[in-house]
TORKOL-757032 format. One line per field, with one value per residue: residue in three letters; residue number from 1; x, z, y of N, C-alpha, C in turn; chain. Coordinates in nm, 2 decimals. Atoms other than C-alpha are relative to their C-alpha. Example, Ala and Ser with C-alpha at 12.3 -4.5 7.8 and 13.67 -1.06 7.14 Angstrom:
# residues 2
type: Ala,Ser
seq: 1,2
n_x: 0.09,-0.09
n_z: 0.00,0.00
n_y: -0.12,-0.11
ca_x: 1.23,1.37
ca_z: 0.78,0.71
ca_y: -0.45,-0.11
c_x: 0.09,-0.08
c_z: 0.00,0.08
c_y: 0.12,0.11
mol: A,A
//
This chain:
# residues 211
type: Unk,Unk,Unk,Unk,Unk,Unk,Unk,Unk,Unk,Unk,Unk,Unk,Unk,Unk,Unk,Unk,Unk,Unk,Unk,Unk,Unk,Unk,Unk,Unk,Unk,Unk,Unk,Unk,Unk,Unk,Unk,Unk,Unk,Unk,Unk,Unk,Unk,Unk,Unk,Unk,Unk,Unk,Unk,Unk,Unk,Unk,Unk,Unk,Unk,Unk,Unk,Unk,Unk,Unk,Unk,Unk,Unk,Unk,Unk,Unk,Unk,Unk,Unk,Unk,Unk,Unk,Unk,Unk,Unk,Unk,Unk,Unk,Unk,Unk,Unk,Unk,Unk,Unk,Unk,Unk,Unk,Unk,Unk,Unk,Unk,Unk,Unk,Unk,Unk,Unk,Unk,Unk,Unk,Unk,Unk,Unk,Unk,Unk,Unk,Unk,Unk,Unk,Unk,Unk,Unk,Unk,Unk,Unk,Unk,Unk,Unk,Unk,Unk,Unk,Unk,Unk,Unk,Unk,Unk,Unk,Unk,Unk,Unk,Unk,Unk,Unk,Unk,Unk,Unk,Unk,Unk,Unk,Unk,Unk,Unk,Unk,Unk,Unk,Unk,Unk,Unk,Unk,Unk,Unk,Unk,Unk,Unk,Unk,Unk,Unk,Unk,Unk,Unk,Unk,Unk,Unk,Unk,Unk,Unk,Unk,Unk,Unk,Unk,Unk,Unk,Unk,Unk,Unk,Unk,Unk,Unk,Unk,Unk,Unk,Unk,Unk,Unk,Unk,Unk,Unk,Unk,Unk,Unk,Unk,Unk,Unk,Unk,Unk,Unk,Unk,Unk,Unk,Unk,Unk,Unk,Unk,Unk,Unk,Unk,Unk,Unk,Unk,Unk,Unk,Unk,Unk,Unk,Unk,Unk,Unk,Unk
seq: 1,2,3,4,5,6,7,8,9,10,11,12,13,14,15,16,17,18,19,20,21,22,23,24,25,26,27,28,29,30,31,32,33,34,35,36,37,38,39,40,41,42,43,44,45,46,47,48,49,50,51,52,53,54,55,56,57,58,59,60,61,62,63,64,65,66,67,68,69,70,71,72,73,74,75,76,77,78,79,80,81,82,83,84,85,86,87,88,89,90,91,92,93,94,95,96,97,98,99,100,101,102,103,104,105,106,107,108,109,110,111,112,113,114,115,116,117,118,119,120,121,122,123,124,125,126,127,128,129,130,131,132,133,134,135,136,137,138,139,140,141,142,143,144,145,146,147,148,149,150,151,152,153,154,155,156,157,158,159,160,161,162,163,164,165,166,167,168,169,170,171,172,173,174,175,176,177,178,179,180,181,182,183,184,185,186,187,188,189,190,191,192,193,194,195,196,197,198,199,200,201,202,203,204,205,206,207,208,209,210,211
n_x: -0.12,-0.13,-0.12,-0.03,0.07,-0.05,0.05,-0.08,0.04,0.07,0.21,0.06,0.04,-0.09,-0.08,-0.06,-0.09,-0.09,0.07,-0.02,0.04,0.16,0.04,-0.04,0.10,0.08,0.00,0.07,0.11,0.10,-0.02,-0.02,0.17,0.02,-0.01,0.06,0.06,0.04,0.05,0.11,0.06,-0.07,0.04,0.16,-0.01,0.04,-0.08,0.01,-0.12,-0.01,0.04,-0.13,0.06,-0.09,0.00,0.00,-0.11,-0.08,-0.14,-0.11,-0.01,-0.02,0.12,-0.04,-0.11,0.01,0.12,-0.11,0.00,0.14,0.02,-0.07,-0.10,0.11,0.06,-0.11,0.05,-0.05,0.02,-0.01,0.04,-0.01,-0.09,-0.13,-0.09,0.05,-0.03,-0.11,0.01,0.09,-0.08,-0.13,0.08,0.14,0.00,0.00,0.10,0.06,-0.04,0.07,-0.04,-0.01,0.14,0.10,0.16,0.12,-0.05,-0.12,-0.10,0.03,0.14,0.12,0.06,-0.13,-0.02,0.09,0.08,-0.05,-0.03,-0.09,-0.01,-0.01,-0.04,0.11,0.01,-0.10,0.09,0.11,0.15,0.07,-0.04,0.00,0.14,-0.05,-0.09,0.11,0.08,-0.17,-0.04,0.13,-0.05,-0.07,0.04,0.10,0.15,0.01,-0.18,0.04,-0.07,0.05,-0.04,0.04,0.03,-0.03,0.20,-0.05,-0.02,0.16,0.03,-0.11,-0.13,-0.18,-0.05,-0.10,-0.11,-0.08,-0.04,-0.14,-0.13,0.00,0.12,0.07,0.12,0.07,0.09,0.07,0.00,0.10,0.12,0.04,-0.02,0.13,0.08,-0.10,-0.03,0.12,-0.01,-0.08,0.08,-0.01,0.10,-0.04,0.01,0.01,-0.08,0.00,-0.07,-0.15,-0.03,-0.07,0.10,-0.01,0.13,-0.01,0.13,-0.06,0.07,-0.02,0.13,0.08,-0.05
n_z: -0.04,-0.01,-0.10,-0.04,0.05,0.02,0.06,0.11,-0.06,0.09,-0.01,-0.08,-0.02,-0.13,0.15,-0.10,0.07,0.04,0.05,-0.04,-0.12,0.01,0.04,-0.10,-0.10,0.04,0.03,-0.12,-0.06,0.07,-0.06,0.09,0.11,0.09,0.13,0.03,-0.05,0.05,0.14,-0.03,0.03,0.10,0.03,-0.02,0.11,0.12,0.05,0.11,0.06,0.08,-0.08,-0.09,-0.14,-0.06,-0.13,-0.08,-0.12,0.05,-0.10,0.04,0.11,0.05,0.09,0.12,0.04,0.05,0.08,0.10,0.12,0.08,0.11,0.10,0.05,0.05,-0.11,-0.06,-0.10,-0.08,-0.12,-0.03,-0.15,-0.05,-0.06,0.10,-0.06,0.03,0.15,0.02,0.01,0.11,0.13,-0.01,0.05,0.06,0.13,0.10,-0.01,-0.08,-0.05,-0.10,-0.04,-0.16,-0.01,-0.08,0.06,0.04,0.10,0.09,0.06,0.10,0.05,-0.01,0.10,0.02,0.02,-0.04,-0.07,-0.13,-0.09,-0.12,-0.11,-0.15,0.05,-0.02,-0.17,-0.03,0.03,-0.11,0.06,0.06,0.12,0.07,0.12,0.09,0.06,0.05,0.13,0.14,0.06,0.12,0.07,0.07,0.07,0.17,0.05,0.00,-0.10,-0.12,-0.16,-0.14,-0.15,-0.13,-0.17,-0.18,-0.04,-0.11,-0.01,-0.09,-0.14,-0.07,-0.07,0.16,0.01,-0.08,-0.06,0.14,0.02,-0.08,0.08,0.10,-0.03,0.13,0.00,-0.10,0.07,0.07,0.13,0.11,0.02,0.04,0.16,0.06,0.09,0.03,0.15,0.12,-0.01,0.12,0.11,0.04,-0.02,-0.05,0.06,-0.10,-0.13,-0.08,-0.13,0.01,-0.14,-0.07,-0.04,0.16,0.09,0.15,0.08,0.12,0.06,0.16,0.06,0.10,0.15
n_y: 0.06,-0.13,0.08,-0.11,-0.10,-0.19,-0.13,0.00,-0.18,-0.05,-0.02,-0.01,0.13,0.10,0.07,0.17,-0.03,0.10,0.10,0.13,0.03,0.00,0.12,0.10,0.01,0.04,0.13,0.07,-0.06,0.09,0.13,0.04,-0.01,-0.15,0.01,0.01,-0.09,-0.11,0.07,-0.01,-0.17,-0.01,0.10,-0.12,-0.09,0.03,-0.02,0.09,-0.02,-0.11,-0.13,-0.09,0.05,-0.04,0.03,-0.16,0.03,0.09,0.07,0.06,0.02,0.12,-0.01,-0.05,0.09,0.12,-0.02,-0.04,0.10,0.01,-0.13,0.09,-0.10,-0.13,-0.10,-0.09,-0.04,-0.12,-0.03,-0.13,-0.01,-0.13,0.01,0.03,0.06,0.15,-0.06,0.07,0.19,0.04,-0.01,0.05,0.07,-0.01,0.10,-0.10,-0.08,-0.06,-0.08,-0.07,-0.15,-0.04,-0.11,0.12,0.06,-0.12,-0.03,0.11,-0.06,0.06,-0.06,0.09,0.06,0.01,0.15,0.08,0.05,-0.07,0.05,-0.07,0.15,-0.06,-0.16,-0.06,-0.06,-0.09,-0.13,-0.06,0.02,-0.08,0.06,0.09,-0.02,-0.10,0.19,0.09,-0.07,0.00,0.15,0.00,-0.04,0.02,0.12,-0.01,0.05,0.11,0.06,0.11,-0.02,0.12,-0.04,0.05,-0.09,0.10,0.02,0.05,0.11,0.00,-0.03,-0.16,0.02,-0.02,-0.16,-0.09,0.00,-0.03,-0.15,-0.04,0.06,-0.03,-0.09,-0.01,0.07,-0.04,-0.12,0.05,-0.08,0.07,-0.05,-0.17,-0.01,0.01,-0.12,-0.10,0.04,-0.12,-0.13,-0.06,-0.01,0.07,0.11,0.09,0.13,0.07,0.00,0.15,0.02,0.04,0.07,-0.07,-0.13,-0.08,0.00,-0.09,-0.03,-0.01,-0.07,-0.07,-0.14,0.03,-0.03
ca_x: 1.68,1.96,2.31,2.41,2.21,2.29,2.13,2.17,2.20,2.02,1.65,1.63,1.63,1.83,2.09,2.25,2.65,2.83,2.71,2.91,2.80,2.42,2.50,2.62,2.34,2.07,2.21,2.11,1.82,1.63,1.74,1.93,1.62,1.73,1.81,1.54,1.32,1.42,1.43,1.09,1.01,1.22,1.01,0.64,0.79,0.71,1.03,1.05,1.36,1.45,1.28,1.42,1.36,1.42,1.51,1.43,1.65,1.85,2.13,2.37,2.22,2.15,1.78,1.94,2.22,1.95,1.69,1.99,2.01,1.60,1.61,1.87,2.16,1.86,1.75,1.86,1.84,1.90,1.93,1.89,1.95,2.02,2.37,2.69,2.84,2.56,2.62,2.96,2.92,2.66,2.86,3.17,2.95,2.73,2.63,2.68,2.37,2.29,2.37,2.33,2.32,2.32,1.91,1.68,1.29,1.10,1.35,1.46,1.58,1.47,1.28,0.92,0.76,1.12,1.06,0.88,0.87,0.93,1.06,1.14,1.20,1.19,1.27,0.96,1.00,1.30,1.09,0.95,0.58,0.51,0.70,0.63,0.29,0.55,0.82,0.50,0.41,0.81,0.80,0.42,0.60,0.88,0.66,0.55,0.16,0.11,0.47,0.43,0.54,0.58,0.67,0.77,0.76,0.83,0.45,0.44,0.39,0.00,-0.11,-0.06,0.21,0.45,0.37,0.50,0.77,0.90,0.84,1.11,1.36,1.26,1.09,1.02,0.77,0.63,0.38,0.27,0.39,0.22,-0.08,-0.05,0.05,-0.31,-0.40,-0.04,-0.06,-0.42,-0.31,-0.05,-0.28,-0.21,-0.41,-0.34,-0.32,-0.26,-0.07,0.03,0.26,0.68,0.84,1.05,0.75,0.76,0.47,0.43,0.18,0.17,0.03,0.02,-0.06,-0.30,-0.28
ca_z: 5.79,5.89,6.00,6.00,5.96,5.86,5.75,5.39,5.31,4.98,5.09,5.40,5.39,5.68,5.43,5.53,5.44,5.48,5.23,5.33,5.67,5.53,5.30,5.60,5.80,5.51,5.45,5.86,5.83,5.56,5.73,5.44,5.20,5.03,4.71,4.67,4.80,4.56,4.28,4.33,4.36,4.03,3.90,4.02,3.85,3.53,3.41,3.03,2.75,2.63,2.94,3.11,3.45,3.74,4.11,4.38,4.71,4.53,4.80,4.70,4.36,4.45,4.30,3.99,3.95,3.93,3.73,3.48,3.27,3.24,3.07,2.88,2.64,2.48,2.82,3.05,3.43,3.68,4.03,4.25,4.64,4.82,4.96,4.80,4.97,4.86,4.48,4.48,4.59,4.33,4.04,4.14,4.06,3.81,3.50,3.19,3.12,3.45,3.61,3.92,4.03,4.37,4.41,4.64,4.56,4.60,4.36,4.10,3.85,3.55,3.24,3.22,3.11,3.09,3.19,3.18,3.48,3.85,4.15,4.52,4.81,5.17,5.06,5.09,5.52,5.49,5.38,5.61,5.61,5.49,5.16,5.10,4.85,4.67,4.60,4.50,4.23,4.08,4.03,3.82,3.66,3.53,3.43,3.06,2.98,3.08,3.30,3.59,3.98,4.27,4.59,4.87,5.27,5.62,5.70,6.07,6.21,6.31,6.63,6.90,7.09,6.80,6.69,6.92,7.01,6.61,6.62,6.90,6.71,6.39,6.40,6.00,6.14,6.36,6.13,5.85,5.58,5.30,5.43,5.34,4.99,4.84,4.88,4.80,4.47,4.35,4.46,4.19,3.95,3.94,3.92,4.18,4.03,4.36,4.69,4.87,5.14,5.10,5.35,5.62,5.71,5.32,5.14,4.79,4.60,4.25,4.04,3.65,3.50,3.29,2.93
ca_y: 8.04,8.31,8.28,8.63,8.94,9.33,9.62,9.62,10.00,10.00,9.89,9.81,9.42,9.21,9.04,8.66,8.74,8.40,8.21,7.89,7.91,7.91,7.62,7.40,7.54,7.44,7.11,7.04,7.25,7.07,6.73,6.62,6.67,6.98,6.85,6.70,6.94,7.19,6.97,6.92,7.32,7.32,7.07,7.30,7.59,7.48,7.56,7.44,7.41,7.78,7.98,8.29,8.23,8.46,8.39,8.65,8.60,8.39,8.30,8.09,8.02,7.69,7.69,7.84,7.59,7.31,7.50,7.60,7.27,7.27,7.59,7.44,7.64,7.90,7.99,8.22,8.20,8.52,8.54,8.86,8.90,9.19,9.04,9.09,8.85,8.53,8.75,8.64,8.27,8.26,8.36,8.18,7.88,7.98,7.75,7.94,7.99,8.18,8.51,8.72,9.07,9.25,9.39,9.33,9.22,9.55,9.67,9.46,9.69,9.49,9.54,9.45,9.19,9.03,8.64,8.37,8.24,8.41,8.20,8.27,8.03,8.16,8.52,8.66,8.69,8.85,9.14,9.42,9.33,9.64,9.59,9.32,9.37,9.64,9.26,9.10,9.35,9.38,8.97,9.08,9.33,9.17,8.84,8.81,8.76,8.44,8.38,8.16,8.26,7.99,8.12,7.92,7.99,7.84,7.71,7.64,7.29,7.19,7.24,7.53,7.40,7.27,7.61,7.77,7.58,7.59,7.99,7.99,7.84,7.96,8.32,8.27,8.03,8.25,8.48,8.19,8.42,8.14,8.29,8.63,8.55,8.50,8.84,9.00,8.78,8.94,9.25,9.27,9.17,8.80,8.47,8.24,7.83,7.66,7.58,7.29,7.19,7.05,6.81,7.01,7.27,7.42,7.52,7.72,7.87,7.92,8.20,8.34,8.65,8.68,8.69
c_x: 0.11,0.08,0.02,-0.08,0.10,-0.09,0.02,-0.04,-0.11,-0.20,-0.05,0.00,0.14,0.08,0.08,0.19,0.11,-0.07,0.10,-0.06,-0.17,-0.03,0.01,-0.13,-0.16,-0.01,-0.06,-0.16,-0.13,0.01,0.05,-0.04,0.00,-0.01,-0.12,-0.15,-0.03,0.00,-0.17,-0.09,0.05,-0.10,-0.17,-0.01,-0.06,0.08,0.05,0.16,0.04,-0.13,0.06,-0.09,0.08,-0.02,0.02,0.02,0.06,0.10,0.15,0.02,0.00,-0.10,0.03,0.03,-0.13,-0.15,0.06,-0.02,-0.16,0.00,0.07,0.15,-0.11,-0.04,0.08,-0.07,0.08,-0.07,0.06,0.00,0.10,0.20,0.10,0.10,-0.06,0.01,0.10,0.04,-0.04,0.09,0.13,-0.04,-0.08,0.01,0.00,-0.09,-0.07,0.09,-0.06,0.04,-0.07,-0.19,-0.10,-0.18,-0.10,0.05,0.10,0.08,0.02,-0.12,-0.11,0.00,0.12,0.05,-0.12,-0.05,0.11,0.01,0.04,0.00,0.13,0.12,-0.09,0.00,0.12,-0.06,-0.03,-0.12,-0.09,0.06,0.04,-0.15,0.07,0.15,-0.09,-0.02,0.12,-0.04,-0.12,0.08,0.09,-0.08,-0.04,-0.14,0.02,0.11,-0.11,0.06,-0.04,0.13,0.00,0.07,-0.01,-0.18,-0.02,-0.07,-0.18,0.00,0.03,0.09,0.09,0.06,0.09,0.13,0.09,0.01,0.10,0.07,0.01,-0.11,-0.09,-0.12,-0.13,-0.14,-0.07,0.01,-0.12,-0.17,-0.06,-0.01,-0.10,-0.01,0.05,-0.01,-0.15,0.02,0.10,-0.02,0.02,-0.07,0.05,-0.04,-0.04,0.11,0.00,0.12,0.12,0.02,0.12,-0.04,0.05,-0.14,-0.01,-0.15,0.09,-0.14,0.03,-0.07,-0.02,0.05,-0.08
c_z: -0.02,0.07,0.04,-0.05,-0.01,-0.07,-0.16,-0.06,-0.17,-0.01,0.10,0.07,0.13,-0.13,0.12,-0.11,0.04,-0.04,0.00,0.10,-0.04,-0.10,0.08,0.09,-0.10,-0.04,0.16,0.01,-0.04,0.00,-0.11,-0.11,-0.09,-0.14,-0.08,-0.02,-0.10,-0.15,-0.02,-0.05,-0.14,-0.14,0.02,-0.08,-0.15,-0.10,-0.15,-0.11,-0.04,0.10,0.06,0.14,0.11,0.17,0.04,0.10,-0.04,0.08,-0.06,-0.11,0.01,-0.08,-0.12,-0.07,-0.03,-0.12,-0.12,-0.16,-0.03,-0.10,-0.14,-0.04,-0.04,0.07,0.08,0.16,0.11,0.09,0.08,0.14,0.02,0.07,-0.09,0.03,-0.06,-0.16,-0.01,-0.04,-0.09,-0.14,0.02,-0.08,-0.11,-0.16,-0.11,-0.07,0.12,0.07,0.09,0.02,0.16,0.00,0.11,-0.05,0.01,-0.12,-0.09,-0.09,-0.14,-0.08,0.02,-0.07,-0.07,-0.01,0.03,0.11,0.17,0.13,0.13,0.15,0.14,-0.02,0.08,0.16,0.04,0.00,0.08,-0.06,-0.07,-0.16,-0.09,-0.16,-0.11,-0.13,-0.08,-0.15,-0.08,-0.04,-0.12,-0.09,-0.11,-0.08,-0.11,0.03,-0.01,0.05,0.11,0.13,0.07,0.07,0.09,0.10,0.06,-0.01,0.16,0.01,0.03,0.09,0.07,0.05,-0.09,-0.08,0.02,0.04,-0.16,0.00,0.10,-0.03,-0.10,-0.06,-0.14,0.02,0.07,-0.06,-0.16,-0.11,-0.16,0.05,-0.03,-0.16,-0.08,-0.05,-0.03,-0.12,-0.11,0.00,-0.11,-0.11,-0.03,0.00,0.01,-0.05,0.13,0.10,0.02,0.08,-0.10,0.12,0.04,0.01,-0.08,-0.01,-0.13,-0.05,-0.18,-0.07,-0.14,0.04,-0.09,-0.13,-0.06
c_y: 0.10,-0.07,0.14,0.15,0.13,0.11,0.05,0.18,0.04,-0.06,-0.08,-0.17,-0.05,-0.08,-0.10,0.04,-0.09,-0.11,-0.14,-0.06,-0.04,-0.10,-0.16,0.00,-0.08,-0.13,-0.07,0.05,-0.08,-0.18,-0.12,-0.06,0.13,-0.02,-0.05,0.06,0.12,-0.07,-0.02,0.15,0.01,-0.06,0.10,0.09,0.01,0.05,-0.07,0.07,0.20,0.18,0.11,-0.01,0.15,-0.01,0.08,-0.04,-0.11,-0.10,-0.01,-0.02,-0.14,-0.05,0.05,-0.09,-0.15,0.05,0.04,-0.13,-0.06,0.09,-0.02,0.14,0.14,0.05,0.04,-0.05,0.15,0.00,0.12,0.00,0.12,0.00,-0.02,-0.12,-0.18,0.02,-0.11,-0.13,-0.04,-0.02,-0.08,-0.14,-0.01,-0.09,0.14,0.08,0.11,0.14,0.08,0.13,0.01,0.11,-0.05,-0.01,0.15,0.09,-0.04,0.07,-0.04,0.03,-0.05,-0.10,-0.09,-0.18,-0.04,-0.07,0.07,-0.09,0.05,-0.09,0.08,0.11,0.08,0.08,0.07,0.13,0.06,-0.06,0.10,0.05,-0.09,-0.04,0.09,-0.14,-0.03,0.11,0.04,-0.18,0.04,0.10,-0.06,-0.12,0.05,-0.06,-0.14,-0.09,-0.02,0.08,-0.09,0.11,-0.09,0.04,-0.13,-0.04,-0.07,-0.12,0.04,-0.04,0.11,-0.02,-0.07,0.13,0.07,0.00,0.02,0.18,0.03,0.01,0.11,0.13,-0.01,-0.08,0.07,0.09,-0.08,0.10,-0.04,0.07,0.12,0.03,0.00,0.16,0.10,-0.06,0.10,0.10,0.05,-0.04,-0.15,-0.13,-0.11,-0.15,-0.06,0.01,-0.16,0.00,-0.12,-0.08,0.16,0.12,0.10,0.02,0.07,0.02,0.08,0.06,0.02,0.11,-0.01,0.05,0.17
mol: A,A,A,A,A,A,A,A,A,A,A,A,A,A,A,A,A,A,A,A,A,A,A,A,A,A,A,A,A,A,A,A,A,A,A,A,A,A,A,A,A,A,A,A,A,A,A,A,A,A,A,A,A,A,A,A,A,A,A,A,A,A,A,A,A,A,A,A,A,A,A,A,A,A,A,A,A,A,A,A,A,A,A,A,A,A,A,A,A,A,A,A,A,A,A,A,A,A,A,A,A,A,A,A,A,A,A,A,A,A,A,A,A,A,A,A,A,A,A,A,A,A,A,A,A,A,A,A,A,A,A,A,A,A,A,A,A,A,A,A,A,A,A,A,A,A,A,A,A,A,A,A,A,A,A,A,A,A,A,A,A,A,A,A,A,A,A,A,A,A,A,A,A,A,A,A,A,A,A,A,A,A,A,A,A,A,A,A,A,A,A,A,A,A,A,A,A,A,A,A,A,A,A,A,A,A,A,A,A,A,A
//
């Protein structure tokens, strides 16, 4: 889901840089289902009282803002996108337990081993495809021994001709990213839990690393 693209000069990523315009466009996009939608992913994560959590293409910080009061006052959440401009928005808002910085996903710029649990929700295709296995292996990095990751992605409609006509519209539908994720998650050493499918052609998969 883009409204405006650019060339972001520090790694390469397509960056979305009016974040009002992209929370107007997400409240039509997800057919007035977002809140619940991400409560839900929020809710998969397995986000518990006193976690540090971190969200990778963050946005707006809306996925933050409701994963904020799980974690509670003892935990921390931090969100990271490549756009200074969905930075901003983020922090203007941000619950007090949470903070964001300007990075994008192949280079987070964080210590290891740093939280418990790693989130990212329709990020991932922003990515060239060819670093995108280099993302996947910063989220394993920063997780602790036994931290959680959910990822979710566009997942195109079933059939070939809804397909098709959804990858018109929406090219993120067009390449089924959720299905590449399997073998970018083992590849950074991690052990995929499960997947399943979200209303408004979502899907997620959810991995740990091992202890």
């Amino acid at each position: 889901m883009k409204t405006e693209h650019r060339r972001h000069a520090h790694d390469g990523d397509h960056t979305i840089d009016r974040p009002r315009a992209y929370e107007v466009f997400s409240a039509l996009g997800f057919l007035g289902r977002r809140r619940e939608i991400f409560t839900r992913l929020a809710a998969l994560s397995g986000v518990r009282p006193g976690a540090s959590v971190l969200d990778v293409g963050c946005g707006t910080g809306y996925l933050t803002r409701l994963l904020a009061p799980v974690a509670g006052p003892s935990g921390r959440v931090t969100g990271v996108d490549p756009s200074e401009a969905m930075i901003g928005y983020a922090r203007e808002r941000a619950p007090r337990n949470c903070d964001y910085r300007v990075a994008g996903g192949q280079s987070l710029g964080l210590p290891d081993a740093a939280f418990d649990v790693v989130v990212s929700t329709l990020a991932v295709h922003h990515i060239p495809e060819g670093e995108r296995a280099t993302a996947l292996h910063e989220m394993a990095r920063v997780l602790r021994p036994g931290g959680r990751l959910l990822i979710a992605e566009a997942r195109p409609p079933a059939g070939r001709l809804p397909g098709r006509v959804a990858a018109t519209f929406f090219p993120a539908l067009r390449h089924g990213v959720r299905d590449e994720l399997g073998g970018l998650i083992e590849q950074a050493g991690l052990r995929p839990v499960d997947s399943g499918d979200l209303p408004v052609l979502l899907g997620y998969v959810r991995a740990e690393r091992p202890e």
